[in-house]
Residue, then its C-alpha position, 0 to 999 in steps of 0.5 A: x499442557x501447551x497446544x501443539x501448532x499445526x500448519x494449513x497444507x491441501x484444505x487439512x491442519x497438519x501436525x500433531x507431535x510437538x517439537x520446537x518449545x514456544x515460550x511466552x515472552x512475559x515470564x518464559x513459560x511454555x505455551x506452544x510446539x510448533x510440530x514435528x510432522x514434515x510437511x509435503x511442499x509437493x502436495x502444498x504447490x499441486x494443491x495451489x495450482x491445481x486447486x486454488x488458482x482455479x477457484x480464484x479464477x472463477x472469481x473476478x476482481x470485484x469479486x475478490x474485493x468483495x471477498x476481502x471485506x467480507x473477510x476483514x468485517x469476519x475478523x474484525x467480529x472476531x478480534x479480542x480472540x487475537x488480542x488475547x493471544x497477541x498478549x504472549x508476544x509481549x504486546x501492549x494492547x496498542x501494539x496489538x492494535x497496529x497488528x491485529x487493527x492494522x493487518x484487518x484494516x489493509x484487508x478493508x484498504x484493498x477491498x475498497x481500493x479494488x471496488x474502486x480501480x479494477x474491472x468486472x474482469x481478470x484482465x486489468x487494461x493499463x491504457x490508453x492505447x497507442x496508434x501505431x499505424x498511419x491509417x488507424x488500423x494498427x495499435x497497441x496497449x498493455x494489459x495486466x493478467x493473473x500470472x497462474x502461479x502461486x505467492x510465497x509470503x516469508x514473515x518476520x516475528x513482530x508483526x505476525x497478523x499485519x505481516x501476513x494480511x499486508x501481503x494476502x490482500x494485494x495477491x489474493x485480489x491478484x488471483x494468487x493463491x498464497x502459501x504463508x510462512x511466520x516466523x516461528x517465535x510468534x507463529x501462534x498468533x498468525x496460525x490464530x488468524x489463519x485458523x479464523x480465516x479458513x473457518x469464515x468459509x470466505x476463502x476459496x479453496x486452496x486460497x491460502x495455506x500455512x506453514x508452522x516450522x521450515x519452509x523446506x524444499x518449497x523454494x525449489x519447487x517454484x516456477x516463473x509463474x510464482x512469486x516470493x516476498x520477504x520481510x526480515x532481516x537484511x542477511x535473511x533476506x541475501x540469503x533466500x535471494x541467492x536460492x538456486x531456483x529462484x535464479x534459474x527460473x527468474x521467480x520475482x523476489x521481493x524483500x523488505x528488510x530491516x533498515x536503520x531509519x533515522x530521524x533528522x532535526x533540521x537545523x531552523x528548529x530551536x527548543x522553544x519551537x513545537x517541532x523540536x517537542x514534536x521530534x523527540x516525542x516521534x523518537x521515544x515513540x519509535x524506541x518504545x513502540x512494539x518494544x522497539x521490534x519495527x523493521x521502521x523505528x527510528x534507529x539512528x537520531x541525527x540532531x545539530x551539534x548545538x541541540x544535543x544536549x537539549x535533546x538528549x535531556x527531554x529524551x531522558x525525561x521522556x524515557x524516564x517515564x515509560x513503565x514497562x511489564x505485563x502489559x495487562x497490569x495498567x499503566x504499562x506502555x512497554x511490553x517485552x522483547x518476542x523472545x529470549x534469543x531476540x533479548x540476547x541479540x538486542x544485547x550483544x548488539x547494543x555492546x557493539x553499538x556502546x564501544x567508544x560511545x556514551x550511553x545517555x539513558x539505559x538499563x542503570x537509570x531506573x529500569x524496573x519491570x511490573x508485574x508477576x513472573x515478568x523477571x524471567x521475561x523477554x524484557x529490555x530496557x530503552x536505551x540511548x547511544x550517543x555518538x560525538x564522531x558519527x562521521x567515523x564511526x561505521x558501527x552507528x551505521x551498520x549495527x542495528x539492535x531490533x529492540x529499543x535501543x537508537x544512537x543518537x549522532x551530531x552534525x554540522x550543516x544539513x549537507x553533513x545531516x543528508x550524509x550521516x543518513x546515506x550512511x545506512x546505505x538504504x532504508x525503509x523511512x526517514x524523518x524530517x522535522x523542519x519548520x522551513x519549506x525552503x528546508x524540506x524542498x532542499x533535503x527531501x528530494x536528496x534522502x529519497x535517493x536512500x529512503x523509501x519513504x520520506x515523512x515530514x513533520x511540523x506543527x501543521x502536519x502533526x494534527x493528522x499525523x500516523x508518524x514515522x514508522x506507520x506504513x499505509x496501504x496508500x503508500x509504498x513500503x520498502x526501500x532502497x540498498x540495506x532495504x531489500x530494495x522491493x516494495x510493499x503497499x502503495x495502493x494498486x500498485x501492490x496489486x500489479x506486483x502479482x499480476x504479469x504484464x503484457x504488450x498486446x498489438x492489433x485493431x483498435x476493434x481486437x484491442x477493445x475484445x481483448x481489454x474489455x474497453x472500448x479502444x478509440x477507433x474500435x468497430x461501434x455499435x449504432x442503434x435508434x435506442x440511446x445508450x442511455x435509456x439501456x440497464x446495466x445488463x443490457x449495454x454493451x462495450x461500443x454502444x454507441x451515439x453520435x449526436x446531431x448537430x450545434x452550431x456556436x454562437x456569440x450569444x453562447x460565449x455571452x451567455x455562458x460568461x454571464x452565467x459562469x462569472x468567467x470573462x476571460x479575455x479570451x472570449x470577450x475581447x476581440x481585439x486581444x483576442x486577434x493578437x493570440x496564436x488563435x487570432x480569434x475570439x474562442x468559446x470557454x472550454x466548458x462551454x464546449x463541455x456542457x454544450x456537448x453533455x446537452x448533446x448526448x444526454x437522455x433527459x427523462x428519468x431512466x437507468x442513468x442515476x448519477x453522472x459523479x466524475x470526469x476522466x482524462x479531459x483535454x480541451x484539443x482544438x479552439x471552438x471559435x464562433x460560428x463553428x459547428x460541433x457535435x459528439x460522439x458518446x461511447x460506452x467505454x468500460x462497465x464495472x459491476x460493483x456488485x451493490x443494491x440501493x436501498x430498494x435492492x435494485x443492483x447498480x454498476x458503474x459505466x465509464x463512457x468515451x465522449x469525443x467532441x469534433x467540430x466541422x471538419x472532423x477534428x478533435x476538439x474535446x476529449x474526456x471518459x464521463x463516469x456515471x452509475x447505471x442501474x441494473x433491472x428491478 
């Protein structure tokens, strides 16, 4: 009997009648209902403000970002659970691995990325703070707080973990409780997911829910403190951004849509060079890849009216090889479709795509299924167009069959190659395969206007390589026009996505109580013990020391030369020197530099354990002989990391503010020291 599917609504699994019939896309047999039970998105957005935005408040960013690799080591323990139910989507097991692999790896990604860059606070200071007075008195920064709202998370069917995890990780760092809502084709596997996540206990409470079947009215019970993403298909996506609430309440939409990516061949690529075997490798990867169901496979190829022919006959022979069934019959590469609806779809669009043009390889050259049961399944055939007349033809470049199927389309001249690919009217990722640089520095900059991701590749970069259709949680996801026009990923940025930007004005010594940092020109605390000789726990924002004194002399810059190999004129020969715009001999920058770390430095063993990092440095004003300088050392920024060495003592990082002046007060060095601290035993 097939399990009916619930949703995770206030802390509670919902649902117990069966409704929707949920069919595997194997052999179509029934595997799950989605339920019947309507679901109350009033309870379900009370419970996210009222609940779940206080429990992740009382958690800082470092503590979701310990939180989220918690989470990630729990599912990971836990994953051949996933992959077994990964299997009914007609997955292989490496398609699984991108989902299921991929979606815990962005939790690991942002779990680092948010032990690395955010604060021990709720307040993420996006600095440095600007003068915006004569006398020093006024200033004013930008700072990054928790919006108070919730995150509405709107998936497509064919990544059903990773779809979900990609989006949670950012948000949930961003203190936004998250209600998520899968495409029901494949909403099994990420109420799977859901279901291992709630039971970790990892989550605060009302940190994430689960909607099986419709969203409902959610949409209109959102606010301007709220926000929604999507990943779907372009009408979809039109669709939910014309919603009436959302307009009336300014709520942030953010959509990623189905594109029609495609992949050039630059014309310097022969088909006795690598890269030529590199491009069509990439090609029928992203044609047979996850069947085809990417929101960034390659659909539209764009090869030089002289390699056509070449190209489609290493495609056919490389199609020609792909065995496609059950995936748990060894040797299969190529699963099915999620659905029988998705199979129909896919092929009314290939006879749309198919009028006036040829198809190279199909269904008719081959096509064979293994395994059992695999008849009734979701399965579709790889399937090359060719288009001689892409230049007047909008089908190629409106139509986009989601399965595996990509038209190939001929030009004449980079110029034409750039054009054809601006006629998808926006999309996620293109690909560059040129053995030129000359090349890529001439269409790189010109397909970044229409796509959101450019990705070159050659024989050097193909060693290391993730390909075209991989999006990093490093990089931006999402692209212009036909894209949806949002973004995805991309490192913190995604976190700032979620977080509500500010303009705050006021003192220096006001700015630094607000941000947390110590803001130049902030009121400093003085005292006869060395901010170095203070723990962790026992420093505050603005301890402060100003050094004695150091007067530079020739001997230093010889010596320092001597030392460092560097004899740049600047420093050695008087005459030349004299004819500079400084008119003088001048010490070298790092003089200054080790100089002023002699200055401030404690030298006995004490709770400064490791000095691992410059920020910011700039050499201001010349030293030359004979001047004196002197530094003042500031504790800036502190981050608990929430980690113990070896021994269990705790340990933080504190970011100090080193101002270097000479005789007359003025600046002539300026950089943040980073250095771990340990805390008391």
């Amino acid at each position: 009997m097939a399990t009916t599917l619930q949703s995770l609504i206030a802390g509670r699994w919902h649902g117990k009648e069966a409704a929707t019939p949920l069919h595997s896309a194997l052999n179509n047999s029934l595997i799950y209902h989605t339920h019947a039970e309507a679901i109350d998105f009033s309870e379900a957005v009370v419970y996210a403000r009222k609940t779940g935005v206080p429990a992740l408040m009382k958690l800082d960013f470092q503590q979701r970002a310990a939180r989220l690799k918690a989470l990630a080591v729990y599912l990971m323990e836990r994953k051949e659970e996933l992959y077994a139910v990964s299997h009914l989507t007609g997955a292989t097991r490496a398609d699984s691995w991108v989902d299921i692999e991929g979606g815990i790896g962005t939790l690991f990604a942002y779990a680092s990325m948010g032990s690395r860059e955010l604060p021990s606070s709720n307040v993420l200071h996006e600095g440095p703070a600007i003068a915006l007075g004569k006398r020093g008195g006024f200033a004013g920064t930008h700072i990054l707080v928790p919006r108070g709202g919730l995150a509405v998370h709107i998936n497509a069917f064919n990544f059903p973990i990773w779809g979900l995890l990609e989006k949670f990780a950012p948000s949930f760092l961003a203190a936004m409780p998250c209600i998520g809502k899968p495409a029901t084709a494949t909403s099994y596997l990420t109420e799977a997911v859901v279901r291992m996540a709630h039971e970790s206990g990892l989550l605060p409470e009302g940190a994430l829910q689960l909607v099986i079947g419709s969203t409902g009215d959610l949409l209109d019970r959102l606010t301007g403190a709220d926000v929604v993403t999507f990943t779907g298909s372009a009408d979809t996506a039109a669709k939910l951004r014309t919603n009436r609430n959302l307009i009336a309440n300014s709520v942030p939409f953010t959509a990623e849509a189905d594109s029609l990516n495609c992949a050039i061949l630059a014309p310097d690529v022969t088909p006795d060079d690598p890269e030529f075997d590199l491009f069509v490798k990439e090609v029928a990867r992203e044609m047979t890849g996850k069947a085809g169901q990417k929101c960034t496979a390659i659909r539209r190829i764009i090869v030089p009216q002289d390699r056509v022919d070449a190209v489609a006959e290493r495609l056919r022979e490389r199609l020609s090889k792909v065995t496609i069934g059950d995936p748990s019959v060894e040797g299969v590469r190529m699963g099915a479709l999620a659905s029988k609806d998705q199979q129909r779809d896919v092929a009314e669009r290939l006879a749309l795509l198919a009028h006036g043009n040829e198809i190279v390889f199909g269904a008719s050259h081959g096509y064979k299924l293994i395994g059992e049961g695999v008849a009734e399944g979701a399965f579709f055939s790889p399937t090359l167009v060719l288009c001689r007349n892409a230049g007047s033809n909008d089908a190629v470049h409106d139509v986009e069959a989601f399965g595996p199927v990509s038209t190939m389309m001929t030009y004449n001249g980079i110029d034409e190659a750039l054009a054809l690919a601006a006629r998808g009217k926006g999309s996620l990722v293109s690909t560059l395969v040129t053995k030129d640089p000359k090349t890529a520095a001439y269409a790189v900059p010109m397909a970044a206007a229409s796509h959101g991701r450019v990705h070159i590749l050659e024989r050097e970069s193909a060693v290391d390589s993730t390909g075209h259709g991989s999006p990093l949680p490093q990089l931006k996801h999402g692209g212009p026009g036909r894209a949806g026009g949002g973004e995805e990923l991309g490192g913190i940025r995604a976190v700032r996505h979620f977080l509500q930007r500010a303009a705050v004005q006021g003192s220096p010594t006001m700015l630094a109580a607000v941000t947390g940092e110590y803001v130049r020109g902030a009121a400093v605390n003085e005292s006869e013990v060395h901010p170095f000789r203070r723990h962790f726990e026992d420093l505050k924002i603005g301890d402060s020391l100003l050094t004695h004194r150091r007067t530079v002399s020739e001997a230093d810059i010889v010596n320092f030369g001597g030392v460092s190999g560097d004899y740049f004129y600047m420093h050695f020969d008087d005459i030349a020197a004299k004819d500079t715009q400084f008119g003088k001999r001048i010490a070298h920058g790092y003089f200054v530099l080790s100089a002023a770390a002699g200055l401030f430095v404690s030298p006995a063993p004490g709770p400064v354990l490791a000095n691992y990092g410059l920020d910011n440095l700039r050499f201001i004003t010349p030293v030359g002989i004979g001047d004196t300088i002197r530094a003042r050392l500031t504790c800036k920024r502190k981050v608990d990391r929430n980690r113990t060495d070896d021994k269990g003592v705790g340990q933080g990082v504190v970011a100090w503010d080193v101002q270097v002046t000479n005789q007359n007060d003025e600046l002539v060095a300026s950089y943040d020291i980073l250095t771990l601290v340990s805390k008391h035993a």
